[in-house]
Structures are given as C-alpha cells and as structure tokens.
C-alpha positions, 0 to 999 in steps of 0.5 A: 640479130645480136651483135658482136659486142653481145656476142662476146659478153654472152661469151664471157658470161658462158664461160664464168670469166666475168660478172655480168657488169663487166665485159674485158675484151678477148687476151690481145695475146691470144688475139694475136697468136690466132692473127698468126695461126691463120697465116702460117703453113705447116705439115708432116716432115717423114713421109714414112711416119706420115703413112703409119700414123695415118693408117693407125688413126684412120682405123681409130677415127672410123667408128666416128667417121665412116667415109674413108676421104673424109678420117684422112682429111680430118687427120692430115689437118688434125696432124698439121695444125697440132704440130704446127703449134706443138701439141700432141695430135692424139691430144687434139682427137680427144678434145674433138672426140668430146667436143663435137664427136668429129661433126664438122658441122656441130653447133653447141648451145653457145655457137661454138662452131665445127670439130673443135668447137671454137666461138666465132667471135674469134673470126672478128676479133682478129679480122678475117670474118670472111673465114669459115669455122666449119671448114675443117682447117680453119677450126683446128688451125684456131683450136690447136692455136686456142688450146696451145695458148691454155696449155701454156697458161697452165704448163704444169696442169692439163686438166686445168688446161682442158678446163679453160679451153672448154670455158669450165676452170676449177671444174673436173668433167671435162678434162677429165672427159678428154683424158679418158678419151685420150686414153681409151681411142688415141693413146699411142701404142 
C-alpha cells in the first residue's frame, strides 16, 4: 500500500509541478479554501430560476445521465457548489463533461476520483479522510473549490486556468476540450 507522502510526490510529478528531487507540500492556501469549502452551505436563491435552469440542463445532461433522479442531483449540486464559490455551473458541466463524462464513480489513471475527478490526497491533506470522493457533493464541493483557486491564479486566462486544474499548464488540449464542450452542450441560450 503507497503512502500518502508517495502519494502526493506521484501527484506532483503527474502534474509536472516539481522535478522528481523535490517535493513541496499542496498551497497552504488551497488547503485552507477546501478546509472552507467543506464546511460551508449554500444553494439556489429564485425558486423560479431554480426550476428553469434545471429543466433546461436536465434535458442537457440526459444524453450523458439517463436516470432522471440522478441529472437532478447531479444538477442541484453542481448549481450549488459552483455558485457558492462564484463560478458559472455550465462552466463546471464542461469540466465534468471532459473529466469523467458524469461517472461519479471514474477513477483516471493517477486516482483522481468521481465527476470532477479531484485527487484524494486532498482528503488528508485538510483532515477530513473520512469524506467520500464519490459522494457527488463532497467531489464538486472540492472541485468548484479547486478550480475557483486556479481561476483566481489566472483571472485574465481561462485556458490557463483549466490547464492547472487538469495539471497540464502551458498545454492547449484540455482547456481547449472543456471550451468546446462549454460551447457546444452548456452555453446559455
């Protein structure tokens, strides 16, 4: 069984944020933003615009998610929990679109884990391993947390955003992946 300090430096290396002789531990600022996220409660404040926004993604999301139940769950929280840290839903349906292609249960080759395929090592690292990350709010609550961080990193650069969330800064395919999704399954009318 690896560790948790393997772990994170496979993480690290994965992602091309350090050279294989160091290993500098995850932002104590992210750290403390997901600490945050965790606790915190949010969601729609317009029933109106609640139902609307719904109706319309739920006819989105069903070529990806059949069972009705389940779009709206996923929707409700995706709403939520991007709101709550002030990024556009449609936004973070791309991201899951390209991420795990709503399988709450993927698992990529690194261990990223559920929609939004967040790493587990985050679990530890802000002390609550006892949390689920294929619970489908606790994996948006710490992805739209995680990719609120990166936007504020670059406010002038989504696709440099995107790049860092997905761990591949300075490279074009997947921002420009959840870009073309955004566009093409999310947009607003």
């Amino acid at each position: 069984m690896m560790t948790r300090a393997l772990v994170t430096l496979m993480l690290w290396l994965a992602l091309g944020a350090v050279s294989a002789n160091s290993a500098p531990p995850p932002d104590p600022e992210l750290r403390r933003l997901l600490q945050e996220a965790i606790a915190s409660d949010n969601g729609f404040v317009d029933r109106f615009d609640a139902q609307v926004w719904l109706l319309d993604m739920s006819r989105r999301l069903e070529k990806f998610v059949v069972d009705p139940a389940t779009r709206i769950e996923i929707l409700k929280q995706v709403h939520y929990e991007s709101t709550r840290v002030g990024l556009e839903p449609e936004l973070v349906l791309a991201v899951i679109e390209v991420e795990s292609h709503f399988d709450r249960f993927a698992i990529s080759v690194s261990g990223a884990r559920g929609l939004m395929q967040v790493m587990p090592f985050w679990l530890d690292e802000i002390g609550i391993s006892d949390r689920n990350l294929f619970k489908i709010r606790t994996n948006l609550r710490m992805g739209c947390t995680i990719l609120r961080y990166y936007v504020d990193m670059e406010p002038d650069d989504l696709g440099r955003a995107l790049a860092r969330y997905n761990g591949s800064l300075g490279k074009t395919v997947y921002p420009n992946k959840v870009i073309t999704a955004l566009r093409r399954n999310w947009f607003k009318h």
